[in-house]
KEKEMI-648128 format. One record per residue (C-alpha): x, y, z. Coordinates in steps of 0.2 Angstrom, whole numbers, plus 5000, padded with zeros to 4 digits. Each point is the difference from the previous one (the first is absolute). Layout:
! KEKEMI-648128
XYZ...
This chain:
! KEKEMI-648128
462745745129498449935006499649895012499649824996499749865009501549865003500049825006501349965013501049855002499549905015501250035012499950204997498149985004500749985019499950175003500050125013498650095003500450135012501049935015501750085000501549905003500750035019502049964997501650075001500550154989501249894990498349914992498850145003498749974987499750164989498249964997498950135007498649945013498749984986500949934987499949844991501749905000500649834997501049865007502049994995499750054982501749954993500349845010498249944995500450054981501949925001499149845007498749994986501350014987501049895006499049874999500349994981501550064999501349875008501550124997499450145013501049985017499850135013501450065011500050125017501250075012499249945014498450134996499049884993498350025011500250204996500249984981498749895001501049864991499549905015498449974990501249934987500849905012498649895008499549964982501749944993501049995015501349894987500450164989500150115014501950055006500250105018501850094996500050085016500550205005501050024985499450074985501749994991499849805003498350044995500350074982501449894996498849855002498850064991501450044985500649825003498349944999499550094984501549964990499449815003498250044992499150035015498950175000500450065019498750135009501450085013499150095016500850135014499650185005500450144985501450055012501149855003499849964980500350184996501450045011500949855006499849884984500050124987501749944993499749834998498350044992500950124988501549894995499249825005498150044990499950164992501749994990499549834995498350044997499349825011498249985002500250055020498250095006500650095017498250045010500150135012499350075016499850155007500450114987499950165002499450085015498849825007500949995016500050115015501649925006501150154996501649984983500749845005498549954991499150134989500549974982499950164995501050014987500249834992499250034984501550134997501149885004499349884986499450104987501950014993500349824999499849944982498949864997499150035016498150014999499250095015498150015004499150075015498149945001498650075008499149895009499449815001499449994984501350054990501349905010499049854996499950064983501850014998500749885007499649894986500750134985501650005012500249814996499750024982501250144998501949944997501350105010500250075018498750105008499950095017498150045005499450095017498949905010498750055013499649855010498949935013498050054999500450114983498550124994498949984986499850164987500449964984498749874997498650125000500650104984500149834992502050045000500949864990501850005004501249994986501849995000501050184994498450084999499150145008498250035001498850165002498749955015499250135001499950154987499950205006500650174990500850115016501249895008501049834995500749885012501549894992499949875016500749845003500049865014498950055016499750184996498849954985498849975013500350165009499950094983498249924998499650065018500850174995499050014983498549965009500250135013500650134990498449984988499050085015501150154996499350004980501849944995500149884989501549855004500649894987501249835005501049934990500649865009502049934997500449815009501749984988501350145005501149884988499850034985498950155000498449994991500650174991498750004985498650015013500650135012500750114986498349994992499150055018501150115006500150094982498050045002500150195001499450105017500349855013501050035014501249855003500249915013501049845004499849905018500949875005500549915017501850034997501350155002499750154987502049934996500249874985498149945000498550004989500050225002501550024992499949864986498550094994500850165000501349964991499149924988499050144999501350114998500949894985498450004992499750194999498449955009499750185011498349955012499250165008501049955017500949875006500149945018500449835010499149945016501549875009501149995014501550145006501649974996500449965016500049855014498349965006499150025018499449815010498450035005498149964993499749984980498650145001500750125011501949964988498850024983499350155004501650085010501049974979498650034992499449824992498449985008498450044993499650155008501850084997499849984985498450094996500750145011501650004987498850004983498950145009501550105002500949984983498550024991
């Protein structure tokens, strides 16, 4: 796709320009030192809409400053509830409040919602298919601070609970983008959020985010990248890099996990000759990697090879994002080292 030009909302026009972030590994930002990024994506977005839409209330557990719901807070401070460190209080809240009309955007870290809530988000939300939107943080592998708080496997952990949409956007301003079609979609959904200083990408190839659908951003004939969340940009970085070795990188890019866009990626991934590849910053258990295999194995849909670039199956290292992204294989370099290899 090419590139077109794109006007930004206000607030995203507060960009960084190229001073990195100096904080603790819990909010590292993920923007390299170059890299355009803007200011608290989904708070900014949340608080916009708000603003005509009376019945969205925000709720935290006590992590509203790294949800960036505290941008929510400060501009309706009377529709902003502070549950405290319980998640389980958390979810049940936001049932309650949705069952009274209200539209509740619930906020915590993937892995308190994930593993400590999941029952009352199954049997308090999904069952009854309420109008609950749980926002997450560090999903994935966006923390250095070891497994007590690296989601990695939460979108396993959702993908089997009916009713449940679940998205996983790239960067700034798709999250901006989505927050919006959230609202105006009826029913519960779960959506990975990165937060803080979030890096601008999709704006450039004039990327229009659309709910249950995935988009080719880039078109190439050796090699297709099924990618989702944060590793769509490091599949850019990858296609751009690997085009200095004459091979030719397409991405199709997949922000809903739930439901799968399986007319689009059956269609790509059906192209004869590509090698397949789908990346995503989750484990290679229960993700986006096996949802396309399967689907492409239902379909009789044989692709020339098929691999997945994501997390081991196995408890993760503490330490520093880059060094963490290259030791499992997520960061940009790794990956062009994988492609190199298989292909």
């Amino acid at each position: 796709m090419k590139r077109s030009k794109y006007t930004r909302p206000a607030w995203l026009t507060e960009a960084n320009t190229g001073e990195r972030l100096t904080t603790s590994a819990m909010i590292a930002s993920l923007a390299g030192p170059d890299q355009r990024t803007a200011p608290a994506p989904f708070g900014h977005a949340l608080a916009k809409l708000a603003e005509e839409r009376p019945e969205i209330v925000g709720l935290t557990a006590d992590l509203g400053k790294y949800t960036d719901l505290h941008v929510f807070a400060k501009t309706h401070p009377e529709r902003f509830y502070q549950m405290g460190m319980a998640e389980q209080l958390l979810i049940s809240a936001a049932a309650g409040l949705a069952r009274e009309g209200f539209q509740p955007f619930a906020t915590t870290y993937a892995v308190f919602a994930a593993r400590r809530a999941y029952d009352f988000i199954c049997m308090a939300i999904a069952e009854e298919n309420l109008d609950v939107k749980i926002v997450c943080a560090l999903p994935g592998l966006t923390t250095g601070y070891g497994p007590s708080h690296q989601a990695t496997e939460d979108i396993a952990i959702f993908r089997g609970l009916p009713n449940m949409t679940i998205l996983d956007p790239c960067d700034a301003h798709e999250i901006a983008q989505a927050v919006p079609a959230i609202a105006d979609h009826k029913g519960p959904v779960y959506m990975r959020l990165l937060r803080g200083n979030v890096p601008l990408v999709l704006d450039e190839y004039g990327y229009t985010f659309e709910l249950g659908k995935a988009k080719t951003i880039r078109d190439g004939h050796d090699v297709l990248i099924v990618s989702t969340g944060l590793m769509t940009m490091r599949a850019l970085e990858a296609a751009e890099a690997l085009r200095d070795d004459s091979v030719d990188v397409a991405v199709l890019h997949v922000p809903t996990i739930k439901p799968l866009d399986a007319e689009t990626i059956l269609r790509e991934a059906g192209k004869g000759g590509r090698l397949v590849v789908v990346a995503e910053n989750h484990t290679v258990v229960g993700g986006l990697g096996e949802a396309v295999a399967g689907l492409l194995l239902r379909s009789g849909t044989i692709p020339k090879a098929f691999r997945q670039v994501a997390l081991p199956d196995e408890f993760l290292d503490a330490g520093a994002l880059p060094t963490l992204h290259d030791r499992y294989g997520i960061s940009t370099n790794a990956m062009v080292r994988s492609i190199r290899e298989w292909l």
